[in-house]
N, C-alpha and C positions, 0 to 999 in steps of 0.2 A: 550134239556134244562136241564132237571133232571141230566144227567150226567157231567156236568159242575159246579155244584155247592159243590160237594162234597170238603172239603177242607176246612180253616182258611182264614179269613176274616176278614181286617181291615178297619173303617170308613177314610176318609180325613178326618181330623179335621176342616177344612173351612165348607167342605160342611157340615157338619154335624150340625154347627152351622146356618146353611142356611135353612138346615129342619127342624130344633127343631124352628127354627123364623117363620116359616110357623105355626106350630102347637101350640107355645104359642102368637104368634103375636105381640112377643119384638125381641127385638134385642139383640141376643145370643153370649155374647162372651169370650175370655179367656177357650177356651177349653182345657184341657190337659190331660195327663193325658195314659189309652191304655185300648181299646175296642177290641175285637175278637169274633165274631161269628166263629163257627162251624158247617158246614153241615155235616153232616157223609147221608150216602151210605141208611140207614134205615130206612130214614125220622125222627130222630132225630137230635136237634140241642143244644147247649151251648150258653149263651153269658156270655163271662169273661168280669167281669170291675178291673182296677188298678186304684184307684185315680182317677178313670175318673170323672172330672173336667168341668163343664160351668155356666156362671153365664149371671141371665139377669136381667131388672129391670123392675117392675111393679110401676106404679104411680111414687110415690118417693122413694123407695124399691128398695134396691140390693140384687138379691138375687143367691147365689152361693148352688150348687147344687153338692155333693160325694158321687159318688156310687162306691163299692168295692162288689167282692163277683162272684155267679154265678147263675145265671139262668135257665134253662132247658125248653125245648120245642119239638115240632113237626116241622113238615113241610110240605104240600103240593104242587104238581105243577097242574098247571088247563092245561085244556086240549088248550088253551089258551098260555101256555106258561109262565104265572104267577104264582110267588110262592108267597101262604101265611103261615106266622109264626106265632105259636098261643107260649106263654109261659104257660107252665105247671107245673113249680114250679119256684118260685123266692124269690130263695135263700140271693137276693144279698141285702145288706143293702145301703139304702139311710137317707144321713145325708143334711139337708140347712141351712146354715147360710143366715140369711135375718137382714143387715143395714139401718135402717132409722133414718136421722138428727143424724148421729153416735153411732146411738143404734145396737149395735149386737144381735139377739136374734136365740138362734142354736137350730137345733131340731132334731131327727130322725123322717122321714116320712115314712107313710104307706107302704111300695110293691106296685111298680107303674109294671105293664107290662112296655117293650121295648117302645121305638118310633120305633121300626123295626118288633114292632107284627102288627103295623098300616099300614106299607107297602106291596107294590107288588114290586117283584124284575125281575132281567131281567138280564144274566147272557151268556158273551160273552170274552172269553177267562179266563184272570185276570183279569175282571173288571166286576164288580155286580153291576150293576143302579138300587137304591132304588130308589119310588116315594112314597110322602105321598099328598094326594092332587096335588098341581099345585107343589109342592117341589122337587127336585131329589137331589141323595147325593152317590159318586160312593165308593163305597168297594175295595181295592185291595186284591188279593190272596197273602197268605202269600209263599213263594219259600223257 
C-alpha cells in the first residue's frame, strides 16, 4: 500500500463536491479551480490549492469558498492498509464570500486543516479512494 502512494494527486471535482456535501451537509457546488496532494516516499505530504473554488448554501446564504496557497503534513499507513493525513502547517490562505438577499459580505477565514486530513485513503494503481464517513471521492495520479 505505502508504495503506491508516492506521487501527485488530483481530486475529481464532482466527487469532491460530493464529500465536502457529506461533511457540511449542503449541497456543494461550482467547484473549480486545482488541488494536488503530494505523497513523497518519507511520510511527508503537500497540499497545493490554485483558486480552488466551491460554494455552498447554508439557510438563505451563499457561500463561496478560496483557498490558494500550501499546506504541509505527514502521513501514515495502518497496519490495515489505511492511510491517515495529519496537516502540520497550513500555509494556504482561505478567503468566503458569503450573499444574503444580495448582500456580499467577504472575509478571510481562520486555517481550516484539509477535508483530506479527515480521510482514510486506499490506493490502487492511479486511483486513490478517499472516505470521509459514508463519503468517497477518487484522486488521480498525476503522469
Amino acid at each position: 500500500m505505502a508504495e503506491c502512494l508516492p506521487g501527485n494527486w488530483y481530486p475529481d471535482p464532482e466527487e469532491f463536491a460530493t464529500l465536502m456535501a457529506g461533511e457540511t451537509e449542503n449541497l456543494v457546488t461550482d467547484v473549480t479551480g486545482s488541488m494536488m496532494i503530494t505523497f513523497r516516499a518519507d511520510g511527508s505530504t503537500d497540499t497545493y490549492y490554485e483558486d480552488w473554488t466551491y460554494t455552498f448554501t447554508v439557510d438563505s446564504a451563499t457561500v463561496t469558498i478560496v483557498k490558494d496557497g500550501t499546506d504541509a503534513g505527514t502521513y501514515v499507513v495502518a497496519d490495515d492498509g489505511a492511510v491517515g493525513l495529519t496537516d502540520t502547517d497550513i500555509d494556504s490562505t482561505t478567503n468566503a464570500r458569503m450573499t444574503i438577499n444580495g448582500n456580499e459580505v467577504a472575509q478571510v477565514v481562520d486555517p481550516q486543516p484539509s477535508v483530506f486530513s479527515l480521510a482514510t485513503f486506499a490506493c490502487s494503481g492511479d486511483e486513490l479512494t478517499t472516505s470521509v464517513g459514508s463519503q468517497t471521492a477518487t484522486l488521480h495520479r498525476e503522469h
